[in-house]
C-alpha positions in Angstrom: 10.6 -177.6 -106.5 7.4 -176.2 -104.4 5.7 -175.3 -108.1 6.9 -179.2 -109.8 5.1 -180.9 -106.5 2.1 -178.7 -106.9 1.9 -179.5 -110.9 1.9 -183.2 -110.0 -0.3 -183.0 -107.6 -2.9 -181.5 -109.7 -2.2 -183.8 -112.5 -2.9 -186.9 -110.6 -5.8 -185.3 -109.2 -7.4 -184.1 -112.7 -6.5 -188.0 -113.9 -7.9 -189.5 -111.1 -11.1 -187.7 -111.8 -11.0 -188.5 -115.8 -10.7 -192.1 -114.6 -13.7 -192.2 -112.0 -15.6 -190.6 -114.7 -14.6 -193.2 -117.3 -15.3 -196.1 -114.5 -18.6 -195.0 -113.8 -19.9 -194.7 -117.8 -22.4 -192.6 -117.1 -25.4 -193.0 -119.7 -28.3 -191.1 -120.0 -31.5 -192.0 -122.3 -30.7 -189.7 -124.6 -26.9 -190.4 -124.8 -27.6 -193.9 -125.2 -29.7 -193.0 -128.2 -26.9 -190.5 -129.8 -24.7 -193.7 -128.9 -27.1 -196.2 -130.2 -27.6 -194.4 -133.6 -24.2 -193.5 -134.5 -23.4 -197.0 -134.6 -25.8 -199.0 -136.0 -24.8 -200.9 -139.1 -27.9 -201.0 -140.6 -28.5 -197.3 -140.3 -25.1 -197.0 -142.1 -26.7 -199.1 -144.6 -29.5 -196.9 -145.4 -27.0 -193.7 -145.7 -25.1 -195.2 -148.2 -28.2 -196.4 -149.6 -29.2 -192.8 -149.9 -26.0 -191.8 -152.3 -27.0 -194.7 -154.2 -30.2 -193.6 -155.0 -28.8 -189.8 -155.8 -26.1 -191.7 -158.3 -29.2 -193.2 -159.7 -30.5 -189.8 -160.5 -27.3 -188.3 -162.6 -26.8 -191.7 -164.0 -30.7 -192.0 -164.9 -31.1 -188.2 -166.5 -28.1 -188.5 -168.5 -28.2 -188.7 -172.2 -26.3 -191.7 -174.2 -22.8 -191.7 -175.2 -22.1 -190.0 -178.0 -20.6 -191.4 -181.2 -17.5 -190.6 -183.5 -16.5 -192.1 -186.1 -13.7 -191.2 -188.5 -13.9 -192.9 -192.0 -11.2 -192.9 -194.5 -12.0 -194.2 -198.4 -10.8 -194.4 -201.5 -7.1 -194.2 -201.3 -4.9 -195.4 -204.3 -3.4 -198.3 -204.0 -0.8 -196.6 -206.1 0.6 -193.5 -204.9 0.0 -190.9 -207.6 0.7 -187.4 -207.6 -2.4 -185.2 -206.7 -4.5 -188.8 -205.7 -6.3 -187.9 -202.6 -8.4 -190.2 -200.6 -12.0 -188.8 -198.9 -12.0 -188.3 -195.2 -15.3 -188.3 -193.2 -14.9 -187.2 -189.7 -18.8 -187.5 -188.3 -20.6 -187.2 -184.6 -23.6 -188.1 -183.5 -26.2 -187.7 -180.6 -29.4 -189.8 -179.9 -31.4 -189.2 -177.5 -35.5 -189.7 -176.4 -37.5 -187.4 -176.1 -37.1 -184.2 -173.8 -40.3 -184.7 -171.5 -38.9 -187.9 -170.7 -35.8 -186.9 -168.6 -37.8 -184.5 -166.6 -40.2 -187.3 -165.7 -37.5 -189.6 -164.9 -35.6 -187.3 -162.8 -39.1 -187.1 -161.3 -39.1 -190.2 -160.2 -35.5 -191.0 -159.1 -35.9 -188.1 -156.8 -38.5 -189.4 -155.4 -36.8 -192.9 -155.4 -34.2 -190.9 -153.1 -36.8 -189.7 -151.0 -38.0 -193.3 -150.4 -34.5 -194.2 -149.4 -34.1 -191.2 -146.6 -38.0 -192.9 -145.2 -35.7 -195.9 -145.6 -33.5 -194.3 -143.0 -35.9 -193.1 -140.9 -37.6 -195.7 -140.4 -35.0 -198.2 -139.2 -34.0 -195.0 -137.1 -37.3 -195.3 -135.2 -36.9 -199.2 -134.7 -33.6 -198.3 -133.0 -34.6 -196.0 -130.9 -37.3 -197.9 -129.7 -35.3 -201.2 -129.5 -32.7 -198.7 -127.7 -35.6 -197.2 -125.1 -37.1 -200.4 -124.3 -33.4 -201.9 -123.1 -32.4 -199.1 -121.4 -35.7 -199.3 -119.2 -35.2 -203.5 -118.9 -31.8 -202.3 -117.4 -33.5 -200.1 -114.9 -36.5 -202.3 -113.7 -33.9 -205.2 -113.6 -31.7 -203.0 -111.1 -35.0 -202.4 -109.1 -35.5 -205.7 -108.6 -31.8 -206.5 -107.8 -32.5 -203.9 -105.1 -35.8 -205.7 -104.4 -34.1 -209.4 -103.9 -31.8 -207.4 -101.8 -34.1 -206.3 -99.2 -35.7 -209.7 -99.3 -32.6 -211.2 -98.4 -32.1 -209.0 -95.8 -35.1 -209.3 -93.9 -35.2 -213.3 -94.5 -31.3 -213.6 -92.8 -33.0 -211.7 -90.1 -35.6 -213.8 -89.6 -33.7 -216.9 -89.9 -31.4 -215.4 -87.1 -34.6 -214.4 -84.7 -36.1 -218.1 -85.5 -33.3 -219.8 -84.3 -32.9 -217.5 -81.2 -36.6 -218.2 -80.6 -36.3 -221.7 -81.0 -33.2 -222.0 -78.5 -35.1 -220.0 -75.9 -38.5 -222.2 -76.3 -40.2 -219.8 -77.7 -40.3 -220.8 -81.3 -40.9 -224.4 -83.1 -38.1 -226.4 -84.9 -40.9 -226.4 -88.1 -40.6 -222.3 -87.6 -36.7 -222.1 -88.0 -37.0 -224.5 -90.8 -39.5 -222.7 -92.9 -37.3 -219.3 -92.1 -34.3 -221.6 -93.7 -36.1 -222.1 -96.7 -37.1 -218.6 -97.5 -33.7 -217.7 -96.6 -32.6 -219.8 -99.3 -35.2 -219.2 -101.8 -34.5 -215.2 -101.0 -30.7 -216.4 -101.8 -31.4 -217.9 -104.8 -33.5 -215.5 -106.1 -31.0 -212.9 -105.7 -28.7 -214.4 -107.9 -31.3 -214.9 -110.3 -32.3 -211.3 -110.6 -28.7 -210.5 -111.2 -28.3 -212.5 -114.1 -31.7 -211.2 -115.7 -29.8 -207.9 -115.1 -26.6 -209.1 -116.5 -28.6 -210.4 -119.9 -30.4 -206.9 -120.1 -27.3 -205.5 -119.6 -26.0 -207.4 -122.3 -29.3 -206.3 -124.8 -28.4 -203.1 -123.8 -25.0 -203.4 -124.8 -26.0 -205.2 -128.3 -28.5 -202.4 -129.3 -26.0 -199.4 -128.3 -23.8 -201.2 -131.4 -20.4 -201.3 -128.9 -18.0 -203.7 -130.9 -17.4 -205.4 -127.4 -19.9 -207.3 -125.6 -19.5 -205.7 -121.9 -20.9 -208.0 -119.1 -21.0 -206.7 -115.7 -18.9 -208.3 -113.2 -20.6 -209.4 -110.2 -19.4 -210.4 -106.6 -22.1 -210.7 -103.5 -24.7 -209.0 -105.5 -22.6 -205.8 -106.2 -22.7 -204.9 -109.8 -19.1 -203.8 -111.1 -17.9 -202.9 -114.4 -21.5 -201.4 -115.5 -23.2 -198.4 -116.9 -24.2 -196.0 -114.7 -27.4 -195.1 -115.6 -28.6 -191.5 -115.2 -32.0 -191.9 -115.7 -34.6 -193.5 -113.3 -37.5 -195.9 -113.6 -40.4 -193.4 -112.1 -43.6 -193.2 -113.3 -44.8 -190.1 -115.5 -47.8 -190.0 -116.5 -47.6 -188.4 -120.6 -50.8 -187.2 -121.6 -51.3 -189.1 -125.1 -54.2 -187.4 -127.4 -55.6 -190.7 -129.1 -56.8 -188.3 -131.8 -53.1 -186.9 -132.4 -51.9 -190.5 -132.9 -53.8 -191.2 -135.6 -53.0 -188.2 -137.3 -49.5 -188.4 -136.3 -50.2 -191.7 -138.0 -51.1 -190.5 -141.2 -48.4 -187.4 -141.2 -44.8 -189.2 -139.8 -45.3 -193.2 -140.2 -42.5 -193.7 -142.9 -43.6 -197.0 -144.3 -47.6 -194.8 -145.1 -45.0 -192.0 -146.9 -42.7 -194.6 -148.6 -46.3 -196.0 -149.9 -47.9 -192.9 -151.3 -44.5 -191.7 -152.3 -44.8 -195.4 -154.2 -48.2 -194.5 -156.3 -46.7 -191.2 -157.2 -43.7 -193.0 -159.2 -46.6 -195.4 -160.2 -47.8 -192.5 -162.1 -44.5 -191.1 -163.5 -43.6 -194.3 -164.8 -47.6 -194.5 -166.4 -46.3 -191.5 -168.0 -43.3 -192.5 -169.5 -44.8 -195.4 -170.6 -46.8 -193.3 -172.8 -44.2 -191.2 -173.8 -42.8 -194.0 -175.2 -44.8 -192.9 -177.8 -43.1 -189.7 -178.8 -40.2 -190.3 -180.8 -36.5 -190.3 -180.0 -34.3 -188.0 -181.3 -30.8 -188.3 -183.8 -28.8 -185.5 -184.4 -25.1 -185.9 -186.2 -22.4 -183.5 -187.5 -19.8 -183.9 -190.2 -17.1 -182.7 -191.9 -15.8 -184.0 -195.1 -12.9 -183.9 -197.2 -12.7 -184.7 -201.1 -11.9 -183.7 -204.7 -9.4 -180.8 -203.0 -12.1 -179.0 -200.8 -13.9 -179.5 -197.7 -17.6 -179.9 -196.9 -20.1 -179.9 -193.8 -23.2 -181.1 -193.2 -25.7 -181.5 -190.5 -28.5 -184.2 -190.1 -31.8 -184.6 -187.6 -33.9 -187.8 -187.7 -36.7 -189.3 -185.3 -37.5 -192.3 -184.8 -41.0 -193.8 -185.5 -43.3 -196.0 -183.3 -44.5 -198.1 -185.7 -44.7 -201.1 -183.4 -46.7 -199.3 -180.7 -48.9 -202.1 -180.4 -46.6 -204.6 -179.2 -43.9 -202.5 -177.0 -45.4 -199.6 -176.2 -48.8 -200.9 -175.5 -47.3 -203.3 -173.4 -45.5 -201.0 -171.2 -48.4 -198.9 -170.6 -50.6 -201.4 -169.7 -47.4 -202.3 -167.1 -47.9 -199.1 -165.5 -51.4 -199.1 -165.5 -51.2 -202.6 -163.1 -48.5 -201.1 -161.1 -50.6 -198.1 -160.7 -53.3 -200.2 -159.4 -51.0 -201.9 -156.9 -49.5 -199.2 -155.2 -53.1 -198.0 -154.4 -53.9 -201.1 -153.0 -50.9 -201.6 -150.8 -51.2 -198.0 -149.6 -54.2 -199.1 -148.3 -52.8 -202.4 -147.1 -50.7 -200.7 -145.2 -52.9 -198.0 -143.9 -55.2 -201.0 -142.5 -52.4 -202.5 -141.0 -50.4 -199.5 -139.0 -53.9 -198.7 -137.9 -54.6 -202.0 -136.2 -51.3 -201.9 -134.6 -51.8 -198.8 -133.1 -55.6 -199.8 -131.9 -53.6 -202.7 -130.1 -50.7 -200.9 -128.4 -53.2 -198.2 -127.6 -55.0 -200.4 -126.0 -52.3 -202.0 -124.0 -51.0 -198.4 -122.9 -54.5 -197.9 -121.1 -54.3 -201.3 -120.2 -51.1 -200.5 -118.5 -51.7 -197.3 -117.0 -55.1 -198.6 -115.0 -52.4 -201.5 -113.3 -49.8 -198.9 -112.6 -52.2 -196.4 -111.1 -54.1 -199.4 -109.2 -50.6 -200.2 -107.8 -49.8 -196.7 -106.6 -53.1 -195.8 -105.5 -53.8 -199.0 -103.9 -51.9 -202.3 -103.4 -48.5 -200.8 -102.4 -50.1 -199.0 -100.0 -52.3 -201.3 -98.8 -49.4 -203.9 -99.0 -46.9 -201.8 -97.2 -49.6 -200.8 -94.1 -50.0 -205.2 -94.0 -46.3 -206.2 -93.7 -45.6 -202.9 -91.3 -48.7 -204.6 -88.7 -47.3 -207.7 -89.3 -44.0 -207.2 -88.4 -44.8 -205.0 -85.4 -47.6 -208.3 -84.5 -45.0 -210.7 -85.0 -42.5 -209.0 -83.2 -44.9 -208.5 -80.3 -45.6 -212.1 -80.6 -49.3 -212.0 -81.6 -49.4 -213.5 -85.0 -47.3 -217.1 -85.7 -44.1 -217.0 -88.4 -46.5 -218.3 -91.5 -49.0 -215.4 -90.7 -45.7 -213.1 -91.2 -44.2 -214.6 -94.1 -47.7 -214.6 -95.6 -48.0 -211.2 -95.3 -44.1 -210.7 -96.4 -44.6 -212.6 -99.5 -47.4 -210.4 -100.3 -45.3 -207.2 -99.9 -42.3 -208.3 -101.9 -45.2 -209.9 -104.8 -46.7 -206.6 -105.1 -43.5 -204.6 -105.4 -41.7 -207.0 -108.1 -45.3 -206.6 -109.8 -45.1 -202.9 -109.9 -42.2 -203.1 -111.4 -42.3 -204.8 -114.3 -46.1 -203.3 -114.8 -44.3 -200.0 -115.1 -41.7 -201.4 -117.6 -44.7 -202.6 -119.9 -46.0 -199.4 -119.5 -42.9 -197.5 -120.5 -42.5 -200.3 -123.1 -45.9 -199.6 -124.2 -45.0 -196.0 -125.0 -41.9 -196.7 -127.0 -44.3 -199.0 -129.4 -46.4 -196.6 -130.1 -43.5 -194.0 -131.0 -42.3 -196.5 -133.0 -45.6 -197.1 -134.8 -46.9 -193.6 -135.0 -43.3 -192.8 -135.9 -43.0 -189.6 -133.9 -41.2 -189.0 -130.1 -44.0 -188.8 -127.7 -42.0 -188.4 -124.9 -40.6 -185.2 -123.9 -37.0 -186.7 -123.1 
């Protein structure tokens, strides 16, 4: 019995420990990614639209059906003896020119290369779409814990104005205002935890869960939620501006999916002109009559004779379509690189405000609401002097914040523009 109440009692204990573990979900970056990716319909999409493309190929490359035929003539319509009839048994093969099924192979390889681009591009808009949540969940719990401490130190206040106002030290206007920031502190609580329950809910939506989890919460404690692992802190990545632009040219999949474009340009410009070359018949038969059998081979080609309606017309197709893809290459190329001049210029943008705040204003902010609490306690500055310097604090903190989120966000745009992982994660 000692060894059945031992193996129950470490049963319940492994299970209990399974189910904290499952109640806590926790989810790192990079398992939110892995999560993220493995769901997504649309990336789905693209990986069957990859076996597409390689049916294309065999499909493409594969010569026409081949034709018998079995021909019977000249039977009596009277049955005589030694009448025999003649029996034809023939098979036949067309089929264009050799060149041309190596240059369409060619291309519908590189057709299934466009599709895997395909693929890795809506990868990278995932990911990003994935990273940029997953931080909007973490600043959005900062500023929970924010409101929070707000709240806190309001009730507090609200608490020491009345007491001051009882003992005639404080003014009826004084407890009133206190009231009002209590409130406001209340109210803005409540709204930080639904801006957290709707990124919670983003966060959810690009993670590809089937259900919509929605955190659960009573008197500002969040139940029922991931557990993030990772933390909103500032790093700061040293980005080459020279290696972006490179990185540019090298990863972006929509740049490779263009030049990848003027190359089938040109394999289709030469199969238009290969249209030129004639196609090819071959046939074998096998024929019966008069008492004995025969055989007999036969090889034809076929003659371009109207090459200057067809032929011509397909060439000067590919010819345009050459043109095009050239032009949209560079359409492109003019377009990725004004995108990245802007989000480059919005990470710098972003990194001079998060270092100002960190150097700076939280410091400087945090040193004025320390001497005005230790004034106001001490009773040498009035309750709006305070809450003056207060407001100030909790502004510049809720402003760091979400200045770091636009710098992380800022990152994640230029990953997904550049179309390379920047950060080491």
């Amino acid at each position: 019995m000692r060894y059945f109440g031992i193996l129950f009692i470490t049963l319940f204990l492994v299970s209990n420990m399974y189910g904290q573990e499952n109640n806590n979900k926790s989810l790192t970056l990079n398992s939110a990614i892995e999560l993220g990716l493995k769901n997504n319909p649309a990336i789905k999409a693209a990986q069957e639209n990859i076996k597409a493309s390689n049916g294309r190929f065999w499909s493409g490359v594969s010569l026409p059906q081949p034709e018998i035929s079995y021909d019977n003539q000249w039977i009596p319509i009277v049955n005589k003896a030694g009448a025999q009839s003649e029996k034809t048994l023939s098979v036949s093969q067309s089929m264009e020119f050799p060149s041309v099924y190596f240059l369409k192979g060619n291309k519908f390889t590189k057709e299934e290369k466009i599709a895997g681009y395909k693929l890795n591009a809506i990868k990278l808009c995932v990911i990003a779409e994935i990273k940029s949540s997953y931080y909007k969940v973490l600043a959005k719990q900062k500023l929970i814990s924010a409101a929070k401490e707000n709240l806190k130190i309001s009730e507090d206040f609200f608490k020491k104005a009345e007491i001051r106002l009882n003992v005639g030290e404080g003014t009826n206007l004084e407890r009133l205002t206190a009231k009002v920031q209590f409130t406001e502190a209340q109210s803005n609580l409540d709204v930080a935890n639904n801006e957290f329950s709707t990124a919670l809910s983003e966060l959810n939506y690009d993670l590809g869960n089937p259900k919509n989890v929605k955190p659960t919460i009573k008197h500002g404690i969040e139940e029922n939620t991931y557990n993030l692992a990772d933390s909103l802190t500032f790093v700061n990545y040293s980005i080459n501006i020279e290696d972006l632009y490179n990185s540019l040219a090298e990863c972006n999949p929509e740049i490779k999916i263009a030049e990848l474009n003027i190359d089938i340009s040109a394999v289709e410009k030469s199969i238009a002109w290969s249209s030129l070359l004639p196609n090819i018949n071959l046939a074998y038969f096998k024929q019966s009559r008069d008492g004995g059998d025969f055989y007999g081979t036969s090889a034809g080609i076929s003659v371009p004779l109207w090459f200057m309606f067809e032929q011509k017309g397909k060439i000067q197709e590919a010819k345009a379509n050459q043109s095009i893809s050239d032009d949209e290459l560079q359409s492109i190329k003019n377009t990725l690189t004004l995108k990245l001049q802007s989000a480059v210029n919005d990470y710098e943008n972003n990194i001079q405000q998060v270092e100002l705040y960190r150097n700076e204003i939280l410091p400087q902010t945090d040193e004025i609401f320390i001497t005005a609490t230790k004034s106001y306690d001490a009773g040498e500055i009035t309750y709006m002097e305070y809450m003056q310097a207060k407001q100030t604090s909790k502004n510049s903190q809720t402003n760091y914040i979400n200045v770091l989120l636009n710098y992380y966000q800022s990152l994640f745009a230029i990953e997904e523009i550049v179309g390379k992982n920047i950060i080491d994660k």
